[in-house]
C-alpha positions, -999 to +999 in steps of 0.1 A: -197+838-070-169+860-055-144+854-087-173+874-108-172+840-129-204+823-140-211+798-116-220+774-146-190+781-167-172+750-168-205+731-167-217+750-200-184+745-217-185+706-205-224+707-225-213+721-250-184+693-254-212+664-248-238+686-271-213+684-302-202+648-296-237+639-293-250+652-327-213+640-342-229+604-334-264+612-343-251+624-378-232+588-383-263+573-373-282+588-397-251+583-423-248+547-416-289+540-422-296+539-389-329+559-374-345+552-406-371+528-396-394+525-368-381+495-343-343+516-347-358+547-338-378+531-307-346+518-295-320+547-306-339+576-299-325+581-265-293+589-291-311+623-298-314+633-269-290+645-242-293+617-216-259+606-199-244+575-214-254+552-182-294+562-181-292+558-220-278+523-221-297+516-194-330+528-209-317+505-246-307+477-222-345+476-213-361+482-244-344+454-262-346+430-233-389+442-236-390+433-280-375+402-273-385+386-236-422+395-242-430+377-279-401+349-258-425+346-230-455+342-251-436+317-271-423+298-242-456+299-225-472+281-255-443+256-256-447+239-218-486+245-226-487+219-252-459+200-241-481+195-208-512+187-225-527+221-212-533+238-240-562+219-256-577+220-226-574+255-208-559+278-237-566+308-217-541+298-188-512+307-215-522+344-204-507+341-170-479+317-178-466+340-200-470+371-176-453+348-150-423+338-176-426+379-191-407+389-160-371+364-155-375+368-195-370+407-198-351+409-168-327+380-179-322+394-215-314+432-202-286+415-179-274+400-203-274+430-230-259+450-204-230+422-197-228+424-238-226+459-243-201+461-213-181+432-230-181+450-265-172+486-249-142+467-229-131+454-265-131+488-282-113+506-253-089+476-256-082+470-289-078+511-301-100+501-333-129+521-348-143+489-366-167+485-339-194+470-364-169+438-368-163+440-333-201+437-326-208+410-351-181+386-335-193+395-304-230+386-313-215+356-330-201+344-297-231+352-277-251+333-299-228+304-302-231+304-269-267+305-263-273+274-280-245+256-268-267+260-234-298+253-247-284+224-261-265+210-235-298+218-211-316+200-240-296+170-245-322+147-224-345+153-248-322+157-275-315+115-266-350+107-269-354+119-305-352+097-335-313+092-348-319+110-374-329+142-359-306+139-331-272+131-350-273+164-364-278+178-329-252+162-310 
């Protein structure tokens, strides 16, 4: 460059900034018990590495929405085989149900971890707090409260036809 300055200088200062935060939250990872078992590493290890913060949520968006939508397709597929009647007869066609359900499943779940994550960054910028594990849990609470509020209400049909006893504690 013509001002004899590294044309990298404010770039390598900017690393260096993002290098030090980043093992600042890798160390309270590490403090809090996290990284300690397999599944958290799978998910947390783009944590170690210096990946910026939307490829990295991005990249933990998809690997949760993968643990959870492919056993939830498998499951699901099993479910409308034997409710159909299919599954004594053809158990091998639960193989491409669930690769048809394996894809809205994985890409449902990393929308909605994504809408999540968004959710819980907007209440931590909002709310000037460094609790972010309560913040998360209600959060999580919601989201689950919510889920099966859906599944129930999308249920209730079937929820009718059940025996009193089972549905009274349903509706």
């Amino acid at each position: 460059m013509s001002d004899g300055q590294a044309p990298d200088a404010g770039e390598s200062r900017a690393a260096s900034e993002t290098g030090a935060a980043a093992a600042e939250v890798r160390s309270e990872l590490r403090r809090l018990g996290y990284l300690d078992h397999q599944v958290e590493r799978f998910l947390l290890q783009d944590a170690l590495r210096r990946t910026p913060p939307w490829r990295a949520i991005g990249l933990l968006a998809l690997k949760v929405a993968l643990l959870i939508g492919v056993p939830s397709s498998a499951v699901g597929a099993v479910a409308i085989a034997a409710g159909n009647g299919h599954l004594r007869h053809s158990p091998f066609d639960v193989l491409p149900l669930t690769l048809h359900l394996m894809v809205p499943a994985v890409l449902g779940l990393a929308a909605a971890f994504l809408i999540l994550a968004g959710l819980l960054a907007l209440l931590v910028r909002l709310s000037h707090s460094r609790r972010i594990e309560a913040l998360s849990f209600a959060l999580a609470l919601l989201a689950a409260a919510g889920a099966v509020t859906v599944a129930v209400w999308q249920g209730r049909a079937f929820i009718t036809d059940l025996p009193t006893w089972i549905s009274a504690g349903l509706v």
